[in-house]
C-alpha positions as CSV (number, residue, x, y, z in Angstrom):
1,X,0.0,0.0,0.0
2,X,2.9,2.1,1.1
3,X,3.9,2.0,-2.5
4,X,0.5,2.3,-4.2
5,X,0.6,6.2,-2.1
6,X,3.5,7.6,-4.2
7,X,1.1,8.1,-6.8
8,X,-1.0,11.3,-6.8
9,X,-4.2,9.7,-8.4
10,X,-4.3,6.8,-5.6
11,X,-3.7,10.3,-2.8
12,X,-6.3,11.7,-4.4
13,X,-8.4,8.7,-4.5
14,X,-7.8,8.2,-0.6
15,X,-8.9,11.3,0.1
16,X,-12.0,11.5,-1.9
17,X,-12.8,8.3,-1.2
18,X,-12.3,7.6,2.0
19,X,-11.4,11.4,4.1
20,X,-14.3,14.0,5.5
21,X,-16.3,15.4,2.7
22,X,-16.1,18.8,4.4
23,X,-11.7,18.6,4.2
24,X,-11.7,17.3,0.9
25,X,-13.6,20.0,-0.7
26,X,-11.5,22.4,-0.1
27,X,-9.1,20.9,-1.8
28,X,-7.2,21.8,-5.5
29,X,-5.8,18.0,-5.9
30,X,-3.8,19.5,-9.6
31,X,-1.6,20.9,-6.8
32,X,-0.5,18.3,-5.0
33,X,3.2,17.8,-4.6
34,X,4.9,14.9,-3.4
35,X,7.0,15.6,-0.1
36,X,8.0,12.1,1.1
37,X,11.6,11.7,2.6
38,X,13.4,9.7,5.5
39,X,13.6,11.6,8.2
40,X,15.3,10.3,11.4
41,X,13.6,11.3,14.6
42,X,15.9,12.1,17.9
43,X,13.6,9.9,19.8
44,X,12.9,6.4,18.4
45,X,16.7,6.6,16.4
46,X,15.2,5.5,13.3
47,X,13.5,6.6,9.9
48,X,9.8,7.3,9.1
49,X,9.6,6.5,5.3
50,X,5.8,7.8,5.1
51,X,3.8,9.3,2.4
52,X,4.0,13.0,3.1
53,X,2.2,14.9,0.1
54,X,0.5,18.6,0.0
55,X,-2.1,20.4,-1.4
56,X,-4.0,23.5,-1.8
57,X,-7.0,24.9,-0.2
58,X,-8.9,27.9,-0.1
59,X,-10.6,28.5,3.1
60,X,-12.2,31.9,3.8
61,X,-10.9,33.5,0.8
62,X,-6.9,32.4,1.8
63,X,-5.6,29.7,-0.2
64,X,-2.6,27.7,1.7
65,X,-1.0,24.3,1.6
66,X,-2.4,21.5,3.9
67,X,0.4,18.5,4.2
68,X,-1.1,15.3,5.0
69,X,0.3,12.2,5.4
70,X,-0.1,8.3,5.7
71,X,1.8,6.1,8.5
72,X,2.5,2.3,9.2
73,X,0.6,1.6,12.6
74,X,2.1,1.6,15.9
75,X,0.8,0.8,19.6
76,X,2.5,4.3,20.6
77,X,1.3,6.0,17.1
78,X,-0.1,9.2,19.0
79,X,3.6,10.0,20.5
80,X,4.9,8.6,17.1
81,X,3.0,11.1,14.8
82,X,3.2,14.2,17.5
83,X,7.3,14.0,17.4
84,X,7.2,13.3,13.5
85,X,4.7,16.8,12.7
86,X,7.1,18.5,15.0
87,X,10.6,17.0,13.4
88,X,8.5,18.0,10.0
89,X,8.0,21.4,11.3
90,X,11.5,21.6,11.8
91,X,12.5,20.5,8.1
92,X,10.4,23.1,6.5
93,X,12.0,25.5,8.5
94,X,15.3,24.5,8.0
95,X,15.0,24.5,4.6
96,X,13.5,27.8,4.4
97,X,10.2,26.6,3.4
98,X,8.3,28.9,5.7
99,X,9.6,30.7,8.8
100,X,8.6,31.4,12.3
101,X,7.1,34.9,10.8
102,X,4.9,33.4,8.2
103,X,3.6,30.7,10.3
104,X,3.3,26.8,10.0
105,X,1.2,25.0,7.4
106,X,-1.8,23.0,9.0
107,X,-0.9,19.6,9.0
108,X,-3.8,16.5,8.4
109,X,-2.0,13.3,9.6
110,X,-3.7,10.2,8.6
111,X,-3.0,6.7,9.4
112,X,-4.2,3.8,7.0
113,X,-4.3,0.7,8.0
114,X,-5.3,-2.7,7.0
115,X,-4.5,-5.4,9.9
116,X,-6.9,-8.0,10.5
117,X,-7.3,-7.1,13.9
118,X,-9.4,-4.1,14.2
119,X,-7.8,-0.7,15.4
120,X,-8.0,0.0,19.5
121,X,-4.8,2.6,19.9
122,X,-5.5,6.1,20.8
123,X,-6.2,8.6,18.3
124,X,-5.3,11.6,20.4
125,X,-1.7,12.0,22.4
126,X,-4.1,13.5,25.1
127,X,-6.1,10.4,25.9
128,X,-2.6,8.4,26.4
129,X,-2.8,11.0,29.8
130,X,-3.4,9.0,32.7
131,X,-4.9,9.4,35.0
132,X,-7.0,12.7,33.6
133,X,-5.2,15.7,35.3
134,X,-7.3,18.2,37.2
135,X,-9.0,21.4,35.2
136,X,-6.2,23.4,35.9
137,X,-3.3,21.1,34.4
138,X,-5.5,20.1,31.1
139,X,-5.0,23.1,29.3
140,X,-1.2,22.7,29.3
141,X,-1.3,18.9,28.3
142,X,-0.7,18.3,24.3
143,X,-3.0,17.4,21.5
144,X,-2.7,16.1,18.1
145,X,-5.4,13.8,16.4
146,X,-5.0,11.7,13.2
147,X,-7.6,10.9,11.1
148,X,-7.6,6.8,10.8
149,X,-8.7,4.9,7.7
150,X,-9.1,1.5,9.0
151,X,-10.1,-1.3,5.7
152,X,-11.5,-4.2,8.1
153,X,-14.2,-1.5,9.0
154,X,-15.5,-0.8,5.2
155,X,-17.8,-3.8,4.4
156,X,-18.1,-4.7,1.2
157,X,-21.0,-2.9,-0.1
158,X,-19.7,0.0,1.3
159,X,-16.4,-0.4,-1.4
160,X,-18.7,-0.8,-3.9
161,X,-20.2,2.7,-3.4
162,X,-16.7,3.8,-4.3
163,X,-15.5,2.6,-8.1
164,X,-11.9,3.6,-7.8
165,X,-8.9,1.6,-8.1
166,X,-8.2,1.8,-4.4
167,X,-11.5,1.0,-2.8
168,X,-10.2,-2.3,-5.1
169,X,-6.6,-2.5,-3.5
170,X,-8.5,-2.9,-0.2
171,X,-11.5,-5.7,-1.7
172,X,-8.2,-7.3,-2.1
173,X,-6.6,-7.4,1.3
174,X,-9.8,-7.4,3.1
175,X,-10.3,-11.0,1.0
176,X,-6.7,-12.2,1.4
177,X,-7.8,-14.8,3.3
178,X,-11.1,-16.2,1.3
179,X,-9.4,-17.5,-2.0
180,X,-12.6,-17.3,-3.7
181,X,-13.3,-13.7,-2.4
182,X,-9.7,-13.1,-3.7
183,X,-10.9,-13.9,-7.2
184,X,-13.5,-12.1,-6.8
185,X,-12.3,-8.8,-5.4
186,X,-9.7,-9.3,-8.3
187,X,-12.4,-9.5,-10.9
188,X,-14.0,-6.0,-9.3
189,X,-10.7,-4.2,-9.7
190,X,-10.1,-5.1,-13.2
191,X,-13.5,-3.6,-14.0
192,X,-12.3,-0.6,-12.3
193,X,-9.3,-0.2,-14.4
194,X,-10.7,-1.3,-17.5
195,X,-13.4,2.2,-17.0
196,X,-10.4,4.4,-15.7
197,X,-9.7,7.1,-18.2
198,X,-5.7,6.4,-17.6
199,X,-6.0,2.7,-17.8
200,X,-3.0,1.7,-18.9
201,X,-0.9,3.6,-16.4
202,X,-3.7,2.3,-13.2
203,X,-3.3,-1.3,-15.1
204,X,0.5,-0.8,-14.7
205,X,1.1,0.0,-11.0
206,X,-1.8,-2.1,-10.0
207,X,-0.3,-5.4,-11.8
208,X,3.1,-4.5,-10.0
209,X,1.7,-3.9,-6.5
210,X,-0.9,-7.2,-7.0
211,X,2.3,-9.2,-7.9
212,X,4.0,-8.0,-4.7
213,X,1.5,-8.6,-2.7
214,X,0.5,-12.3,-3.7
215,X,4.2,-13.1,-3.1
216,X,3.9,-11.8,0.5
217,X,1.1,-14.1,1.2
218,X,3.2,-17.2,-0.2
219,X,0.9,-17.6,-3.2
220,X,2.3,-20.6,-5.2
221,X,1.2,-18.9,-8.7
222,X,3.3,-18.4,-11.7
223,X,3.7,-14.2,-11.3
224,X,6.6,-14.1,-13.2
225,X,4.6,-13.7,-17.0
226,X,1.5,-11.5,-15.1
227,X,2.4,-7.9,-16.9
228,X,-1.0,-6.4,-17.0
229,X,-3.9,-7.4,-15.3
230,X,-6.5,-6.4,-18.0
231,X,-5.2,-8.5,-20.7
232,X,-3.8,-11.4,-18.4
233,X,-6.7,-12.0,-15.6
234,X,-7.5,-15.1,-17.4
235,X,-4.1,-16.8,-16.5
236,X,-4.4,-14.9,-13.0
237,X,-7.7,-16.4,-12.2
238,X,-6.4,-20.1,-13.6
239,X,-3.0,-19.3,-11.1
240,X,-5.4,-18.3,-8.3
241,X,-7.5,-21.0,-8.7
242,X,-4.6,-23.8,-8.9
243,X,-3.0,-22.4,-5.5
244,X,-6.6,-22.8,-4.0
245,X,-6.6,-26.3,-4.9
246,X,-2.6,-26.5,-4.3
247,X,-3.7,-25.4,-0.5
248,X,-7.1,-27.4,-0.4
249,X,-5.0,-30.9,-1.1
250,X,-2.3,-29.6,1.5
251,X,-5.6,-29.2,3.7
252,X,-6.7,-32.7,3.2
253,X,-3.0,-34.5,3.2
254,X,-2.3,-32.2,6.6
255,X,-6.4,-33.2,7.9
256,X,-5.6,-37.2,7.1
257,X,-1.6,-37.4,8.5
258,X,-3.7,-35.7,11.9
259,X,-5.8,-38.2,11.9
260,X,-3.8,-41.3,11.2
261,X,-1.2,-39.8,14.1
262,X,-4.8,-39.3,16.4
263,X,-5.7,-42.9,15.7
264,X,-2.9,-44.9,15.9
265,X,-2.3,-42.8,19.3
266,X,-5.9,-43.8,20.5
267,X,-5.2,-47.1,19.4
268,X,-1.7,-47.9,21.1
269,X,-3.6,-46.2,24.3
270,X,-6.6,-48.7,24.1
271,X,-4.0,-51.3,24.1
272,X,-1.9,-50.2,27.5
273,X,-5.4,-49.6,29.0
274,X,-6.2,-53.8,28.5
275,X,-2.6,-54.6,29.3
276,X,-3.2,-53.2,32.7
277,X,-6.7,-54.0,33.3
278,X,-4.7,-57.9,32.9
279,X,-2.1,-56.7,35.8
280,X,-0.1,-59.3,34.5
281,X,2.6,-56.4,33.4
282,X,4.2,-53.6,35.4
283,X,4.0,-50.2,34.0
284,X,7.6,-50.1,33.0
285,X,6.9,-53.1,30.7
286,X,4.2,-51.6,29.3
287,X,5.6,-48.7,28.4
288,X,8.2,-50.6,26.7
289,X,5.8,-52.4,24.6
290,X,3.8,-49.9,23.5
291,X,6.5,-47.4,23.0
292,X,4.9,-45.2,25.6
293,X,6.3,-43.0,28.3
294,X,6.4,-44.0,31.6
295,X,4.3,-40.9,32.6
296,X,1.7,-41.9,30.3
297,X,1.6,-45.1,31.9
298,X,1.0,-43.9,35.0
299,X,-1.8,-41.6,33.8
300,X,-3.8,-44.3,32.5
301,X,-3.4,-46.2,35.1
302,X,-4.9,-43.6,37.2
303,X,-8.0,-43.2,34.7
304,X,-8.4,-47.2,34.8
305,X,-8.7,-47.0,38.7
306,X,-11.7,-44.7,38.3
């Protein structure tokens, strides 16, 4: 996804799509400019390699730039995002992008995410504050809220309500799981492309993040002659529907070694449990017929008695 965000049609898509109607508006997407760096933070000692694009808006007669940006998730992602808008800050003014005079830009931090697990982290620093502090305190205590865009939480139908090539990207991962749904979800987003105005270039990045991402989930699928998914879904759908059948055999091979291994245990245990019931054997030389432990032994034993 990280990748898919370097593109200004797939920004523009997540924030039409998917961001508050009442933000979006206000934005003049044929200015967006691409900002995205590595910037190493003092406090965690390692790089942020987010999405980091702005744009312009007119609001009450001003027009300004509003930066926005897309993270990876964290547990800690409020005190991740506060110190990365402030080491931000700092870059534009080091670089002589703004100054202290003519003010910061407003900042919209957004974090997109598409575990399967649904989100429960903070979205505001201030609610990591605990316990609440009294009145007085509150109004020195920080806030900075991200907008979240969580994909487990978009059903469906609610996708289908927006035809764009990213509301596709996540019918994909949302159905990562469902091999059927895959081809399915698949299906939806070559349709997508195939009505896009810019096909061929959507088609392009598309086919190249789809390939990446089936090799992340281990998909045992001949990738390597996939270059666009328009005129090669065919051979997709026959490679996605040979590694569900690949993984339905391994299902039933894995299913029937279980339950040979359950049997022939139940079996060998049916067999100490009459050997003892005889008490013509100690325990030690049952266990050293049967091949069972000693502990075992004992066990059963126990279970006999009652």
């Amino acid at each position: 996804m990280h990748g898919l965000l370097s593109h200004p049609e797939f920004v523009q898509q997540l924030m039409e799509g998917f961001a508050p109607p009442e933000i979006v508006q206000l934005m003049n997407f044929s200015t967006l400019k691409n900002h995205s760096g590595n910037y190493i933070t003092p406090l965690f000692e390692e790089k942020f390699e987010d999405v980091v694009w702005s744009v312009e808006i007119t609001w009450e007669g001003l027009t300004q730039e509003v930066l926005e940006l897309q993270s990876t998730v964290d547990r800690t992602m409020p005190i991740r995002l506060m110190h990365y808008v402030a080491c931000f800050y700092d870059h534009l003014l080091k670089n002589g992008t703004t100054t202290p005079s003519k003010g910061l830009p407003p900042i919209l931090p957004i974090v997109l995410y598409n575990g399967s697990e649904r989100w429960t982290a903070r979205q505001d620093i201030y609610d990591m504050v605990y316990p609440e502090p009294p009145a007085f305190l509150q109004v020195y205590q920080p806030h900075l809220r991200y907008y979240l865009v969580d994909e487990g939480r978009y059903t469906d139908e609610e996708l289908g309500l927006r035809p764009t090539p990213l509301s596709g990207v996540f019918s994909i991962e949302k159905a990562s799981a469902d091999r059927k749904g895959l081809q399915q979800a698949v299906d939806r987003i070559v349709a997508i492309i195939q009505a896009s105005p810019d096909k061929e270039r959507i088609d392009n990045i598309i086919t190249r993040w789809l390939k990446r991402y089936l090799q992340r989930l281990g998909a045992k699928a001949n990738l390597d002659q996939l270059t666009s998914l328009m005129e090669d879904k065919d051979m997709l759908a026959e490679n996605l529907e040979n590694w569900a059948q690949q993984e339905h055999q391994a299902g039933i091979e894995k299913g029937t070694k279980l339950g040979i291994e359950k049997g022939t245990k139940l079996g060998i245990e049916k067999t100490a449990r009459n050997l003892l019931k005889l008490g013509v054997l100690s325990n030690e030389q049952i266990a050293e017929v049967t091949g069972l432990a000693i502990e075992d032994i004992s066990k059963l034993q126990a279970e006999t008695q009652h």
